[in-house]
C-alpha positions in Angstrom: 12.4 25.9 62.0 10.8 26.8 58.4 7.7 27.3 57.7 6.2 26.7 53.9 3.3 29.3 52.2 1.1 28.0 50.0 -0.4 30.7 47.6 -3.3 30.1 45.0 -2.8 31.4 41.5 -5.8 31.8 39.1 -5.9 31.1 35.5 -4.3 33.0 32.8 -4.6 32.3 29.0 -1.5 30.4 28.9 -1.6 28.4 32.4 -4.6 26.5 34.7 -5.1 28.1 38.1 -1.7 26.3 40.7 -0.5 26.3 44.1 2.4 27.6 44.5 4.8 26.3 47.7 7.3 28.4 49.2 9.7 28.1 51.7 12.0 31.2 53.5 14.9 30.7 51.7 13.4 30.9 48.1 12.8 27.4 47.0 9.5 26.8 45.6 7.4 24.7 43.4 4.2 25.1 41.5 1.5 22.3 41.4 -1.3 22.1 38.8 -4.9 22.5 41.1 -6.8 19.6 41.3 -10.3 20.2 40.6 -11.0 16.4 42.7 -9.6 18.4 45.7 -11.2 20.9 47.5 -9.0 24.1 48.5 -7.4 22.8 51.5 -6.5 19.6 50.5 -4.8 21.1 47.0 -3.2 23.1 49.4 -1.3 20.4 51.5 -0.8 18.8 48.1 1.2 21.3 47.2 3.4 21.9 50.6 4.3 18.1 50.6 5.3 18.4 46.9 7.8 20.9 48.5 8.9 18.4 51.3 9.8 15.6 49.0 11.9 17.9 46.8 13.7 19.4 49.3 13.8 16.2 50.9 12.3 17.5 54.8 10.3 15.2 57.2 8.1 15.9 59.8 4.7 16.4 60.7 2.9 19.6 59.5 -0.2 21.6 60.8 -1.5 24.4 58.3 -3.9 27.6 58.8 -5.0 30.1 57.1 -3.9 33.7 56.3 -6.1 36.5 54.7 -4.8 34.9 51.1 -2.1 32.0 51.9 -1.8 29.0 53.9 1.1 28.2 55.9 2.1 25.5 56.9 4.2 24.6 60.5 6.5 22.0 61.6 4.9 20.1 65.0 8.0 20.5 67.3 7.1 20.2 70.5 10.7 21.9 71.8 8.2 24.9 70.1 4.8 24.5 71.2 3.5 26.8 73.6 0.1 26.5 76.2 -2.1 28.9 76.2 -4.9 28.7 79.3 
């Protein structure tokens, strides 16, 4: 099961601050931020721009890292209980 990082990119002089999606293998894509958004939700924009062009479905739960998001598949062959 892959899992896809999300990564925020500030502004330069040439480009407006991005997401940009990753997924294990290499295959990435960069989305323009959203100012509409707020963090997390340009976030998810960005990892289901991913999905459709790689073509994957499922259902995803995302969290936070010290400077990413990632972003999990739901499988519940996966899941574990903690009590």
């Amino acid at each position: 099961m892959k899992a896809i990082t999300t990564t925020y990119h500030g502004p330069t002089n040439s480009r407006g601050s991005r997401i940009v999606a990753s997924e294990p293998d290499g295959k990435r894509i960069t989305v323009s931020y959203n100012a509409a958004l707020n963090s997390d939700k340009n976030h998810a924009a960005a990892a289901v721009a991913l999905l459709e062009k790689l073509g994957w479905t499922g259902t995803l739960q995302g969290g936070s890292t010290k400077a990413d998001m990632v972003w999990c598949f739901l499988d519940k062959a996966a899941q574990i209980t903690v009590k």
